[in-house]
C-alpha positions in Angstrom: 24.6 2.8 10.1 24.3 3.6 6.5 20.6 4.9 5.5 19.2 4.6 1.7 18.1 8.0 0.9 15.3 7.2 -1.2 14.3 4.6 1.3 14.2 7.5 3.6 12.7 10.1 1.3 9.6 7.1 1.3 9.0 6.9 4.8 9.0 10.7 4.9 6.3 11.0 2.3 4.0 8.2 4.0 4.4 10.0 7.5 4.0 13.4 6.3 0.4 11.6 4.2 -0.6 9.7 7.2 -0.5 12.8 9.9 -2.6 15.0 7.0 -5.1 12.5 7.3 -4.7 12.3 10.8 -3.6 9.1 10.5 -7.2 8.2 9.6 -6.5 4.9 6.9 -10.3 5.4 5.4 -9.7 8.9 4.6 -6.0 8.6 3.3 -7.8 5.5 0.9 -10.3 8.1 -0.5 -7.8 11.1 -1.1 -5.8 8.5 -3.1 -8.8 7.1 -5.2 -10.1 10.5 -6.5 -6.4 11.6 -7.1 -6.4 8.3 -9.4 -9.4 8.7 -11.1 -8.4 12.9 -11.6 -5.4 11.5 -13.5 -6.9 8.8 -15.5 -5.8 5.9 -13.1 -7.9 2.9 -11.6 -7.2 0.5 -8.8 -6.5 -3.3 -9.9 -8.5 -5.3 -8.1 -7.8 -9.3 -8.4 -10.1 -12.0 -7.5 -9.0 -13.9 -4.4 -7.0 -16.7 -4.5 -6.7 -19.6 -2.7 -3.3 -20.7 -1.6 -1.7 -23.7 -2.5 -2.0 -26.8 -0.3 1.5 -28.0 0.5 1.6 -31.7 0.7 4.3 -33.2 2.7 5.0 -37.1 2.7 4.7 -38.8 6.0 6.8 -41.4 6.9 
């Protein structure tokens, strides 16, 4: 089966991230918000939103 190479070269980096951190999701969220703010980047954080309510007609 055909793999993507950069598809691949993703899930590398993410596995190679997570078992630095020992795959400790807290501390991998910290490294990544001081190497934001070191280069001049901040999280976007949007207000919740509540999802539409589907109507469906009953016969």
């Amino acid at each position: 089966m055909w793999e993507d190479p950069i598809v691949r070269e993703t899930r590398n980096a993410r596995e190679e991230l997570l078992e630095r951190f020992g795959y400790d999701l807290d501390a991998l969220c910290e490294y990544l918000e001081q190497v934001g703010k070191r280069v001049g980047k901040e999280a976007v954080t949007l207000p919740p939103r509540r999802p539409a309510v589907a109507t469906r007609k009953v016969s």
